[in-house]
Structure formats: structure tokens, C-alpha cells
C-alpha positions as CSV (number, residue, x, y, z in Angstrom):
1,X,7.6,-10.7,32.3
2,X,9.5,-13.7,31.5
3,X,13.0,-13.1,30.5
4,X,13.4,-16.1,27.8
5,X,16.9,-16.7,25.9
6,X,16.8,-18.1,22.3
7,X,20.5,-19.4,20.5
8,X,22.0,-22.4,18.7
9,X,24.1,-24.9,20.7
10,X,27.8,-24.2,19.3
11,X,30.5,-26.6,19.0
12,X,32.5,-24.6,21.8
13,X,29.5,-25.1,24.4
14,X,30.1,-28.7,23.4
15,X,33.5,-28.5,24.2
16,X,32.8,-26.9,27.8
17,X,30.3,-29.9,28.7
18,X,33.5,-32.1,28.1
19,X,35.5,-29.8,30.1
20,X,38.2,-29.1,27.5
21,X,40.2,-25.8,29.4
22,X,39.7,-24.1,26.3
23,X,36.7,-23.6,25.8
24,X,35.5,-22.7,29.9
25,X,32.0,-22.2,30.4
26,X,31.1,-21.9,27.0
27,X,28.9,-18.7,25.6
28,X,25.4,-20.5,26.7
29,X,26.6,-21.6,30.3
30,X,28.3,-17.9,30.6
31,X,25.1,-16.4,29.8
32,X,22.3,-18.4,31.9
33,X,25.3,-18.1,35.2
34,X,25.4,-14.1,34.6
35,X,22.1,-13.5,33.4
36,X,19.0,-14.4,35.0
37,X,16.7,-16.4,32.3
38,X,13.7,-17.7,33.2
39,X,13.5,-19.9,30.1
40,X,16.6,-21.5,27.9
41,X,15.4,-22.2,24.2
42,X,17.9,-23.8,22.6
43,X,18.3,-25.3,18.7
44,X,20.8,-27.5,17.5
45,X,21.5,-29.0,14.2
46,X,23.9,-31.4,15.9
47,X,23.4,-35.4,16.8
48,X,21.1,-36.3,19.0
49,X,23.6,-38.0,21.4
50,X,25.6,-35.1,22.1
51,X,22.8,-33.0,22.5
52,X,21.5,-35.1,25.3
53,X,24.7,-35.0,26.7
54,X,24.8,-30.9,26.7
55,X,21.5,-30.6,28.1
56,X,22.5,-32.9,31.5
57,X,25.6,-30.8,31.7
58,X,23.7,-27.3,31.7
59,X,20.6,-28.4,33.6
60,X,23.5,-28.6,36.6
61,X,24.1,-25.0,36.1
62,X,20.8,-22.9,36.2
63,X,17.5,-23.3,37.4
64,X,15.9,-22.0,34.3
65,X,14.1,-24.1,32.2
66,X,15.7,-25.9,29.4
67,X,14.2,-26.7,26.2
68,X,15.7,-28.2,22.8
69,X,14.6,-28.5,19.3
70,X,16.6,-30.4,16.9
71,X,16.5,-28.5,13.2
72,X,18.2,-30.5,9.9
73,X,20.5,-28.3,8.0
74,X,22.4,-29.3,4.8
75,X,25.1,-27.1,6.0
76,X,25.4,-24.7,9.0
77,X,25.9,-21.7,6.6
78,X,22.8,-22.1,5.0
79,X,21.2,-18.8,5.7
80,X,17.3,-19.7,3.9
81,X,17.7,-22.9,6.2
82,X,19.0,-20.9,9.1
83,X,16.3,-18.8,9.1
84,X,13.2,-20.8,9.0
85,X,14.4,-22.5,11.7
86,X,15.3,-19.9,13.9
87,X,11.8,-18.2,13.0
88,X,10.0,-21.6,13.7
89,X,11.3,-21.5,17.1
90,X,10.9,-18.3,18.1
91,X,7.0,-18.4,16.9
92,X,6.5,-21.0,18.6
93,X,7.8,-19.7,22.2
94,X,6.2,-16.5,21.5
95,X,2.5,-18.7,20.7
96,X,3.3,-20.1,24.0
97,X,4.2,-16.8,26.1
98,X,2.5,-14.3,23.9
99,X,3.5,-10.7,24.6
100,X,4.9,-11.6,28.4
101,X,8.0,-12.4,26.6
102,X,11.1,-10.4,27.0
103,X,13.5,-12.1,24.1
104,X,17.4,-12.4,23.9
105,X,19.3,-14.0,21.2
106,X,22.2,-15.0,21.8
107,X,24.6,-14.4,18.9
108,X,28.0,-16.4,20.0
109,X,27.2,-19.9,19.8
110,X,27.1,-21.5,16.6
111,X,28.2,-20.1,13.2
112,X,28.4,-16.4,12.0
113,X,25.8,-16.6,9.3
114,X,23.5,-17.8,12.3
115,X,24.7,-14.8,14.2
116,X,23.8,-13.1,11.2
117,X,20.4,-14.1,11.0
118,X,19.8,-13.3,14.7
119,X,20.9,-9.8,13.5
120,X,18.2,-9.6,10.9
121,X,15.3,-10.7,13.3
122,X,16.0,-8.9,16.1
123,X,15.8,-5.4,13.4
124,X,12.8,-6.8,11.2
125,X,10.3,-9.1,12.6
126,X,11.3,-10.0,16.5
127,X,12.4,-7.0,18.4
128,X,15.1,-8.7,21.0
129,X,18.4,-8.2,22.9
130,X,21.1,-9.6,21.5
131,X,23.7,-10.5,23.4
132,X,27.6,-11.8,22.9
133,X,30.0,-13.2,25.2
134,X,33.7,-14.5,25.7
135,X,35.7,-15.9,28.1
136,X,37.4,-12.1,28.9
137,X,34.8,-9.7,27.6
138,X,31.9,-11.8,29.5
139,X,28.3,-11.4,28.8
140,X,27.3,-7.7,27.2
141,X,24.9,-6.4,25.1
142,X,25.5,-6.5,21.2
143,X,25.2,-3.3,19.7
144,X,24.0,-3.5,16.1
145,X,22.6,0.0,15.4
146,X,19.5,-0.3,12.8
147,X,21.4,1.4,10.0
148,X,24.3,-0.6,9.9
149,X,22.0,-4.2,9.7
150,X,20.0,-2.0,7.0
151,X,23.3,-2.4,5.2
152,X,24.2,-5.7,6.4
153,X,21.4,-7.4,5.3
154,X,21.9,-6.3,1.6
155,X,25.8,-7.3,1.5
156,X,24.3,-10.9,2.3
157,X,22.0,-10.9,-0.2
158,X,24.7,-10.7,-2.6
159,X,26.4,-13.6,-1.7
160,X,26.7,-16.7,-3.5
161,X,24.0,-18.4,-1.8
162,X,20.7,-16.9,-3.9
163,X,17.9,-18.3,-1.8
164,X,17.6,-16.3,1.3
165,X,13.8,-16.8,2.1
166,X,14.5,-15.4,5.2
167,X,13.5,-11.8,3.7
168,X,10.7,-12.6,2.6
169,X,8.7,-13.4,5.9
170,X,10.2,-10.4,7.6
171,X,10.2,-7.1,6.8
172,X,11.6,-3.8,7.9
173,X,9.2,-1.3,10.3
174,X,10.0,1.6,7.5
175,X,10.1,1.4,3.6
176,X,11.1,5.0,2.5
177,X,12.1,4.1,-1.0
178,X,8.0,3.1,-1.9
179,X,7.1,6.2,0.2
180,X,6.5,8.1,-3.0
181,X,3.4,5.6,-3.9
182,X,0.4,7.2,-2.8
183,X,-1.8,4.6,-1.2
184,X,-4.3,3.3,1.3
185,X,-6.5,0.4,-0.8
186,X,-5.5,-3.0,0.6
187,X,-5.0,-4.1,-3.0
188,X,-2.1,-1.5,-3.1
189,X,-0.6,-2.4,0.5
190,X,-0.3,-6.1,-1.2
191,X,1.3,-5.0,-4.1
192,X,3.8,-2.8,-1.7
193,X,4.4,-5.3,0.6
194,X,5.4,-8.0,-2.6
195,X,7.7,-5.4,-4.3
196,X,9.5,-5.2,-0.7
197,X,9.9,-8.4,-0.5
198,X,11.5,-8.8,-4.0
199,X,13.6,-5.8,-4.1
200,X,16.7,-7.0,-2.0
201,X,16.9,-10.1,-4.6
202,X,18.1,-9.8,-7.8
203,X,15.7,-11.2,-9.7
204,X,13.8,-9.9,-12.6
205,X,10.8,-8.4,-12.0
206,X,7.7,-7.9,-14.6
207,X,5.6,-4.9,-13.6
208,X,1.8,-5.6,-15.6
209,X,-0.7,-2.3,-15.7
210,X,-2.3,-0.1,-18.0
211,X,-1.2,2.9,-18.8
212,X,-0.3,5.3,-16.4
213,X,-0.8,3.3,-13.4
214,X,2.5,3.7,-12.0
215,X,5.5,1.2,-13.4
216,X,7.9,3.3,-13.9
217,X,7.4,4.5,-10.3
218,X,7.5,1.1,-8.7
219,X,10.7,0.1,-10.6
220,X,12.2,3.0,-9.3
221,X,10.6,2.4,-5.6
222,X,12.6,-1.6,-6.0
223,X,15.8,-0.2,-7.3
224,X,16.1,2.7,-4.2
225,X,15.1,-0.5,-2.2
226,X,17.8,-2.8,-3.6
227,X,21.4,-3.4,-2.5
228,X,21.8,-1.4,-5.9
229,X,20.7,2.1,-4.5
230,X,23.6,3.6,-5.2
231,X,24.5,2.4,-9.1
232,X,22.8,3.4,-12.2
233,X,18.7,3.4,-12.9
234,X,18.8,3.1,-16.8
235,X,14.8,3.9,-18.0
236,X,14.3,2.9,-21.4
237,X,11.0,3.2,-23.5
238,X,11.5,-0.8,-25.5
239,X,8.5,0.7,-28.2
240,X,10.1,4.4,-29.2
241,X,13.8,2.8,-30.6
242,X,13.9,2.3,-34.0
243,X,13.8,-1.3,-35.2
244,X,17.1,-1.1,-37.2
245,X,19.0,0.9,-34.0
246,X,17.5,-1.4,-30.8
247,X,20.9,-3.8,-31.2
248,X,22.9,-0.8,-31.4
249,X,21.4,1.2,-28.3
250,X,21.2,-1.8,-25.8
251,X,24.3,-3.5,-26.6
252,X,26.8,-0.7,-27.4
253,X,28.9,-0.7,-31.0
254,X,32.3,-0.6,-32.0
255,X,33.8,2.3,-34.0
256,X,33.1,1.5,-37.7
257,X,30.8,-1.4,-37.0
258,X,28.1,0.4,-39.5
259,X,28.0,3.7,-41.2
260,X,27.6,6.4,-39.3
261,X,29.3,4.7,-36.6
262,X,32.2,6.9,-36.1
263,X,33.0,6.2,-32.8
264,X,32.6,3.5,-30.0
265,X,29.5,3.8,-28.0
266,X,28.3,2.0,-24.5
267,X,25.0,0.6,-24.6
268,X,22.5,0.9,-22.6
269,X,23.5,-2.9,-20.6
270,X,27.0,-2.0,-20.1
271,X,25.6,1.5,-18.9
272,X,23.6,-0.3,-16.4
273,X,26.2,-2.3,-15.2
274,X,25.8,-3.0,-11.0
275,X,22.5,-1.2,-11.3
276,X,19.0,-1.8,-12.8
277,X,18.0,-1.8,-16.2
278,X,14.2,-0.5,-16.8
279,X,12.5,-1.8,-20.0
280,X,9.1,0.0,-20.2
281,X,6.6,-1.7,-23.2
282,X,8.8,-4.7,-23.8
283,X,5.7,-6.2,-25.4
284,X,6.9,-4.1,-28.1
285,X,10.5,-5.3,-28.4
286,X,10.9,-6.7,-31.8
287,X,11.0,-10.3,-32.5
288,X,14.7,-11.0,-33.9
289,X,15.5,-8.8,-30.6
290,X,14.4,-11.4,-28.0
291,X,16.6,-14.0,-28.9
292,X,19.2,-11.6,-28.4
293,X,17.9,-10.0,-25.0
294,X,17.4,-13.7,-23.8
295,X,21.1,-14.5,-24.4
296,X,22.3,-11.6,-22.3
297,X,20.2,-12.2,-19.6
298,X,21.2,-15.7,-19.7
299,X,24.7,-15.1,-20.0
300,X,25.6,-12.3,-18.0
301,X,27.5,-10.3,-21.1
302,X,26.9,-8.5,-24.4
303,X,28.9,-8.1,-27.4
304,X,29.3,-4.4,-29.0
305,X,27.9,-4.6,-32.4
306,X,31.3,-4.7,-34.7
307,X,32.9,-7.1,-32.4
308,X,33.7,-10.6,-31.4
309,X,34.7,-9.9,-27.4
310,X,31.5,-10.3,-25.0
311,X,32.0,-7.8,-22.1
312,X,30.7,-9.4,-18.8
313,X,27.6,-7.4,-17.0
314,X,25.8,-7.8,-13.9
315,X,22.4,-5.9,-14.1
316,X,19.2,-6.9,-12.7
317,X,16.1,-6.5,-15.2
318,X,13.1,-4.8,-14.3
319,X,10.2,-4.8,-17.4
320,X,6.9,-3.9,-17.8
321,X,4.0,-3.7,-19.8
322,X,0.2,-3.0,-20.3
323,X,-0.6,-5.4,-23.1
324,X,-0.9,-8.8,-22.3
325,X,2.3,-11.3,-22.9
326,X,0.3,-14.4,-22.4
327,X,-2.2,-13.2,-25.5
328,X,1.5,-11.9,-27.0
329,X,2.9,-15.7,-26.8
330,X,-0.2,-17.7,-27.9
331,X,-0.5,-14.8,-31.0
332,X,3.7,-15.2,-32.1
333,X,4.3,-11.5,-30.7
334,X,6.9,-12.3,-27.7
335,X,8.8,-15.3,-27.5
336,X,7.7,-17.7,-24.1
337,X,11.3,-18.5,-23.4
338,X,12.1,-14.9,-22.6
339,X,8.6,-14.4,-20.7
340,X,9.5,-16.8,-18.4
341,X,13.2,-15.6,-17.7
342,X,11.9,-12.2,-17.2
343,X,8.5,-13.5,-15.2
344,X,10.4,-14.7,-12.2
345,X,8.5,-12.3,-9.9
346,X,4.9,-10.7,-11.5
347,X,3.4,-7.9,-10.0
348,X,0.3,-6.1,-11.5
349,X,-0.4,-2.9,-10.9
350,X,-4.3,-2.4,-10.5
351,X,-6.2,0.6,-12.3
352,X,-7.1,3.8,-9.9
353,X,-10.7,2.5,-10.6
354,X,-10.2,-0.5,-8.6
355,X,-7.8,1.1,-6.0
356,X,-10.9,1.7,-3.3
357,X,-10.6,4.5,-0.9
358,X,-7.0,5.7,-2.9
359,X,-8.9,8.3,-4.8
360,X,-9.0,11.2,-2.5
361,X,-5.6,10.8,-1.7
362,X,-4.1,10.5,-5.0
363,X,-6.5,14.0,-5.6
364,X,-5.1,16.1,-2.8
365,X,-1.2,14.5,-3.5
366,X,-1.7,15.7,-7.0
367,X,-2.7,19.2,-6.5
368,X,-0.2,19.5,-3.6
369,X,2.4,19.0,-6.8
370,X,0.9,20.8,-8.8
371,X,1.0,24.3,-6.6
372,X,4.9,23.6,-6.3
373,X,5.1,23.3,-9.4
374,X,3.3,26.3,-10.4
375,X,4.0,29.0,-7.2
376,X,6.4,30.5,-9.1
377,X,4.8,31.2,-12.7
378,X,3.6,35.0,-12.5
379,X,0.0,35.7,-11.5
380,X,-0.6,31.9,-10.2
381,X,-2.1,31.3,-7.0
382,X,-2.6,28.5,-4.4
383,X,-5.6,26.2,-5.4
384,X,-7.8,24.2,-3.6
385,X,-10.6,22.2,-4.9
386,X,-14.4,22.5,-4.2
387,X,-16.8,19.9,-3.1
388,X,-18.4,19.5,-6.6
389,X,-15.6,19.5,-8.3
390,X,-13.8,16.4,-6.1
391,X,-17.2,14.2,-6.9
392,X,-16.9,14.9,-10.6
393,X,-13.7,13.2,-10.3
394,X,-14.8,10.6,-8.4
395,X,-17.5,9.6,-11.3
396,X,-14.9,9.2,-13.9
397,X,-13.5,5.7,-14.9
398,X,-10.2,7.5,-15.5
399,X,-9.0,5.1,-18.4
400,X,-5.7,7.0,-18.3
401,X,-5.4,6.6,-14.5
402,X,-2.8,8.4,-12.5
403,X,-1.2,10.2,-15.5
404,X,-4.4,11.3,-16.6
405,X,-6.1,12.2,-13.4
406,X,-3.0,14.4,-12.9
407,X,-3.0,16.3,-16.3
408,X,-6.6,16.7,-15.9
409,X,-6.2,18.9,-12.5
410,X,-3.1,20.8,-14.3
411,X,-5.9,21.9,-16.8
412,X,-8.2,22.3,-13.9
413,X,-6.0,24.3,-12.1
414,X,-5.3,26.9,-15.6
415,X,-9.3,26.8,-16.4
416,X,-10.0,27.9,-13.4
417,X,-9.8,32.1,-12.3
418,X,-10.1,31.9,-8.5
419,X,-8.6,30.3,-6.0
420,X,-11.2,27.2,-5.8
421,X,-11.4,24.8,-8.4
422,X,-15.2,24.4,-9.6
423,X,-16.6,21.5,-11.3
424,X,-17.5,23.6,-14.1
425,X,-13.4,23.7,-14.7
426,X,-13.3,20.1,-14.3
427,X,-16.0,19.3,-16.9
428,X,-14.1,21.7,-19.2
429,X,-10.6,19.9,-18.4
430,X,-12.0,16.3,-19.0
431,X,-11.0,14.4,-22.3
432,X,-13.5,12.6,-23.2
433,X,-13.9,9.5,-25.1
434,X,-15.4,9.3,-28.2
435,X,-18.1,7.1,-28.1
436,X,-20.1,5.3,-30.6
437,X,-24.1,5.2,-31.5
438,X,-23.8,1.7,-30.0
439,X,-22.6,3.0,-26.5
440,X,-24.2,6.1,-26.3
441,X,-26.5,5.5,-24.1
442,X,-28.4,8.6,-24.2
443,X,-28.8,9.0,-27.6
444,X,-29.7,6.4,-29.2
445,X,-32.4,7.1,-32.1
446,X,-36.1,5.9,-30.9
447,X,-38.5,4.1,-33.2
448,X,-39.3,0.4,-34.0
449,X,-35.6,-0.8,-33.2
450,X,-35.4,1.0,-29.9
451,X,-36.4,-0.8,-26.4
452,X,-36.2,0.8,-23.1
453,X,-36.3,-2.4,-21.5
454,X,-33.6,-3.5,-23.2
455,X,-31.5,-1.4,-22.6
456,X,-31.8,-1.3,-18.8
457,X,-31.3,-4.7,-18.8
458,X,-28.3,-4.4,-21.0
459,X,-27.0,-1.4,-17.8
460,X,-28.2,-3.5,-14.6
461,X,-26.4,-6.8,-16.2
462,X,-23.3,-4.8,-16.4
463,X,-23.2,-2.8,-13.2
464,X,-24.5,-5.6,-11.4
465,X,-21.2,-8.2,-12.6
466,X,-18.9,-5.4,-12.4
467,X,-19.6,-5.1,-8.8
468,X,-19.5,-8.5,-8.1
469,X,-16.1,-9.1,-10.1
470,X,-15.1,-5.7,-8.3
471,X,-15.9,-7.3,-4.9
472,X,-15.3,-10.7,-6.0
473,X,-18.7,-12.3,-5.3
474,X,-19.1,-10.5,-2.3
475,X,-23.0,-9.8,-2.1
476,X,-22.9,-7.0,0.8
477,X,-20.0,-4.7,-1.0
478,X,-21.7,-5.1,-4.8
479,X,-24.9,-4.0,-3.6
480,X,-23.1,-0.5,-1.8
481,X,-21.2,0.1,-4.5
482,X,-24.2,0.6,-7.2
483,X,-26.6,2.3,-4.7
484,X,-28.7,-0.9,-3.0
485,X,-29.8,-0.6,0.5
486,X,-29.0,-4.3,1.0
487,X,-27.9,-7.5,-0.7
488,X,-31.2,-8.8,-1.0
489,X,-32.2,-6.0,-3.2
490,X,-28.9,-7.1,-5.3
491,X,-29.8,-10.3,-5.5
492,X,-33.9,-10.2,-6.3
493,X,-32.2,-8.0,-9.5
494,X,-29.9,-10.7,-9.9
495,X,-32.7,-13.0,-10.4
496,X,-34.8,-10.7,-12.4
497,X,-32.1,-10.1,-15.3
498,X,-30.7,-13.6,-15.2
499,X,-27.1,-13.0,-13.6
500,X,-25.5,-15.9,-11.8
């Protein structure tokens, strides 16, 4: 195995090549004499000149091979620049030594924030020594345990310097704050893996879904993941405040202000101040309340109702919705300048129905709660569900998702008298939906208006294009999801009802 050693040139190894006392061997030169590197990979943002020059001075010290590659930076503190840089590099050695690669960044040479990012790669994305050196000390291991560059990387995120894209090509092994999201479907691991990325930033976030899919959740999941952990998670339902009391409750009000206000009270902004403010169904924030919610987020304070002194805040916005704000904007419901400050990062939660293979998990997660939950009410005992009863829930289109699917085995779980849930107690627990004469499909009245035909046609056509949107355009999946051997079966029905 190769032993390969990846750094920036610093200005004290340029120093060294020019024999200033100072400086001695410089950190590179120390390392490649004590060390034995079979490979140098160096990257310098430096001129061109004086890189040349470097490289003829080291190549007299080591054996190893030497290899450069000159990276632009509009500052050498310039940690999104930094990063893709240093990430460039090392993807490229690795493409060219694939796993018989032993890696050691070097984090002496150059400036601390790329010491810093050599920090953050060698805990997320490339595992790799890292190494420090100085003319006393000499060359020795750097010893960054895991939890402290866990914390590390969020007090950088907080700097000044907002674009960081290093984060969001690496992340760490273990996520423990979205471990609470039940999941196996690949169109769940994408939506985890985009709320990791997003939740060291502090952007807003908009969090689409129907109802009971699991916003409130994720916020909470971005928030334990964010470098505000440890401040205030502020939950706040936008659609059951009062239209004359939303100023009041968000922005706080001074004793006075109106009647009935007989003393000062924080809103729910300044109560969120350092931490994350959750706005569940902002769709149905009133109008002549936008305006107002756009100028604090734009602003960074609020004013109490009943006074004239804004108080400065720092609170990252996390919203969500199940209507759509598009249809919202285009109708005059919700204002487009305030979409688009809170739509900096989207993320849309997908029904259970088209969460494939997440089913039986989120089942057996549920009734695991539910028997904590329960144990200690008198008389209840341990439940587990039978055979039938787990494919009657698998049938159902589950309009109310997770929240539903959960009440649904609590009334399971009381319906039924032993210790095995039949589907007889699952039939008994399902809500459901009233349908009209027009849907119900097995009861429609027969006579001169009714036509058999038609109405298989009217099924195939939609379980046919649901399968396809489902499996988007994918032939082979569509036909096993509605019971066809193959997709030429699909397709012959395809031609037969006159779907493209």
C-alpha cells in the first residue's frame, strides 16, 4: 500500500527553499525527511514561478514522487474555495491509486482555515492521518477526536463567510438527529440525505407534504442537526392563531399596546431567538401578515406591538405546508416575495403510498410505540399483528399517511381481545371515506346508462398511469406493481385502452 501525503505549499516552506534560518526545513520538507511517502501531492494557490522554484528545492530532499496542482483562490481563507479544491485533488489521486492508498494530510502548511478543512475531510468523506509538525515538536500525529470536529465544523458554519459548499459533498458516517425517521425507500434516503446537507446552514427551509407525512418531524430532525441544538425549537400551528392576535403572538407586545394587554409579552421570534422557529401551514398565514413576516426575516428584528424600538433576532425559519404555494401565488393567497425568501431550500415529503418497501417498517415501528405507550394501562397486553391483518394495511391508500396509519393500529390494538391483532379489528378500525355514486365502483345502479366496459376501461386507464407516474415510465416496475407477469402484457393493455 502506497503511503501518499496530500497539503498546500505554505509561505514558510517557501521561506525554507530560500534558506531563510527561520523557517528550517519547513513543515513539508520535515515531513517527506521523517516520514516515508511514496507519493508528495502538493496544491498551491501561489505564482507559478515560485512554485517551480519549491518543487527543484524538495525534489533534492526525497525520493518520493512530487506532484503539483495550481488551484485559484480569491483569498486563502476562503473555506467553499478551499474545499473544492482540496476535494478535487484528493479524488483525483484516489481515481488514480483506488483503495491502495494510505492518505495523510498534512495540516501545517498553508492557512488555518485550510487546516481546517483538512479536519473536516479526514472525519466526513476521506478517512486520513493527519499530521502537524514544527521545528521543536517535529512530525506527529494530529489528534482531532471525532466529537470535537463534530463541534468544530458547526462553529465554522457560523462565521461570516455563508457559502461553505464544502458540507454539502461530504457528509458525516452517523446522523443520529434524523434517526427518529423510519425509513428504507430510496425516495426517503434522498430526502434524508438533502435535509443533512441543509441543516448545518442557516437557511430557511420549506418542508412540502400532505398531511401527516412527517414535517414537523423533519424540522425537528434539522434543528437537532444544526449548530442550534442546544437553543429553543419554537412549533407553531400558522392556521389555529386568530387573525386579530397573529401580530401579537409572533412579535411580542408592549404593556398597554391594546386592551387587555396588561402586561409585556415576548413573542414567539424573540422566544426563538439563537434557535429555530417552526411555522406549520403557513399557507394559511394571513395576507396583511406576510408583509410583516417578510420584513423580519429580511431585517433580522421585530418590533413589540405598542412600540417604536425593533429588538434585533437571529432565528433560522423552518416552514411547511400541504397546500400548494405556487397555486397560492398565481390565486392572490400568499405573497411570491415571501415564497421565495422562505423557498431557499424545498424539500417534499412524499406520501407513505409512494414510500416503497417503508410500509412494514413504519407498521412494526408504530406498534412497538404503541405497547410502551400502553404497558402500563390495567388489563392491556403486548400485541402483535397477524398475517391478515398487516396485508389489509398494505391495501389502503392511507390518505392520512403516518398520523393515520398510527391512530388506526391504536384502535386496532383496543378492538382487538387477544394478544394478535386480526384483520377483522383492522376493518373495524379503518375510517373510511365517504364516497360518492360516481366513485363507487361497486354500486353503481345498472340499466340503459350502465357499461361494464366502460368502466374497466375507466380502472385499467387509471391503474395503468398511476404505475407508470409511480415508476416514472418504467415499463418492468408498472407492470409488477398492478399484477402483470411482464411488460409486454402492460404495454398490449396500454395499446388496447389508448394510454401513451
Amino acid at each position: 500500500m502506497k503511503n501518499i501525503l496530500i497539503c498546500w505549499i505554505g509561505l514558510t516552506d517557501i521561506r525554507a527553499s530560500k534558506n531563510e534560518e527561520s523557517a528550517g526545513l519547513g513543515p513539508i520538507a520535515q515531513a517527506v525527511k521523517t516520514r516515508g511517502f511514496n507519493e508528495v501531492v502538493l496544491i498551491s494557490n501561489l505564482l507559478s514561478e515560485v512554485n517551480a522554484e519549491y518543487l527543484t528545492w524538495l525534489n533534492q530532499l526525497t525520493d518520493a514522487s512530487i506532484s503539483l496542482h495550481e488551484k485559484t483562490l480569491t483569498g486563502p481563507t476562503r473555506f467553499g474555495e478551499i474545499y473544492e479544491a482540496a476535494v478535487g485533488v484528493v479524488l483525483e489521486t484516489r481515481k488514480r491509486h483506488g483503495k491502495d492508498a494510505a492518505l495523510t494530510f498534512h495540516i501545517s502548511p498553508g492557512t488555518p482555515a485550510m487546516a481546517a478543512v483538512w479536519i473536516i475531510l479526514s472525519k466526513t468523506r476521506f478517512p486520513a492521518e493527519l499530521i502537524e509538525s514544527s521545528p521543536h515538536a517535529g512530525v506527529v500525529t494530529a489528534s482531532v477526536p471525532f466529537d470535537i470536529s463534530a463541534e468544530f465544523i458547526p462553529d465554522l458554519l457560523r462565521q461570516t463567510d455563508q457559502k461553505l459548499s464544502y458540507l454539502s459533498s461530504g457528509l458525516p458516517p452517523d446522523a443520529p438527529a434524523f434517526s427518529d425517521i423510519i425509513h428504507r425507500s430510496s425516495v426517503m434516503e434522498r430526502i434524508i440525505i438533502k435535509a443533512q446537507h441543509v441543516a448545518p446552514r442557516s437557511v430557511p427551509v420549506l418542508i412540502e407534504g400532505e398531511s401527516g407525512t412527517g414535517k414537523e418531524l423533519l424540522a425537528r430532525a434539522i434543528h437537532k442537526a444544526s449548530p442550534r441544538k442546544d437553543k429553543a425549537f419554537i412549533a407553531i400551528n400558522c392556521g389555529a392563531i386568530p387573525s386579530e392576535l397573529v401580530e401579537s403572538e409572533f412579535f411580542g407586545h408592549e404593556k398597554g399596546a391594546f386592551t387587555g394587554a396588561h402586561q409585556a409579552r415576548t413573542g414567539y421570534f424573540e422566544a426563538a431567538d439563537g434557535g429555530t422557529l417552526f411555522l406549520d401551514e403557513i399557507g394559511e398565514l394571513p395576507l396583511s401578515m406576510q408583509v410583516k413576516f417578510l420584513r423580519v426575516l429580511q431585517e433580522g428584528e421585530v418590533v413589540r406591538v405598542g412600540a417604536t424600538r425593533p429588538i434585533p433576532i437571529d432565528v433560522r425559519i423552518i416552514a411547511a405546508t400541504h397546500r400548494s404555494l405556487s397555486e397560492d401565488i398565481q390565486t392572490g393567497h400568499f405573497r411570491p416575495d415571501l415564497f421565495y425568501r422562505l423557498a431557499v431550500a424545498i424539500l417534499k415529503l412524499p406520501p407513505i403510498r409512494e414510500r416503497s418497501g417503508d410500509m412494514g417498517l413504519l407498521i412494526d415501528y408504530l406498534m412497538e410505540q404503541i405497547n410502551r405507550e400502553s404497558k402500563s394501562e390495567p388489563g392491556y397486553r403486548h400485541k402483535k399483528l397477524s398475517v391478515s391483518a398487516k396485508n389489509i394495511m398494505f391495501q389502503q391508500p392511507w390518505p392520512g399517511n403516518v398520523r393515520e396509519l398510527l391512530n388506526t393500529l391504536r384502535r386496532s390494538a383496543l378492538w382487538s381481545e387477544g394478544e394478535t391483532i386480526q384483520g377483522e379489528d383492522v376493518r373495524e378500525a379503518l375510517i373510511q371515506p365517504q364516497s360518492s355514486s360516481s366513485k363507487d365502483l361497486m354500486n353503481r345502479p345498472l340499466g340503459s346508462e350502465f357499461s361494464l366496459q366502460v368502466l374497466i376501461q375507466t380502472l385499467a386507464q387509471h391503474y395503468i398511469q398511476r404505475a407508470l407516474n409511480e415508476t416514472h415510465g418504467n415499463k418492468t416496475l408498472a407492470a409488477k406493481q398492478i399484477g402483470f407477469s411482464s411488460y409486454q402484457t402492460l404495454t398490449n393493455w396500454m395499446k388496447k385502452y389508448g394510454i401513451e
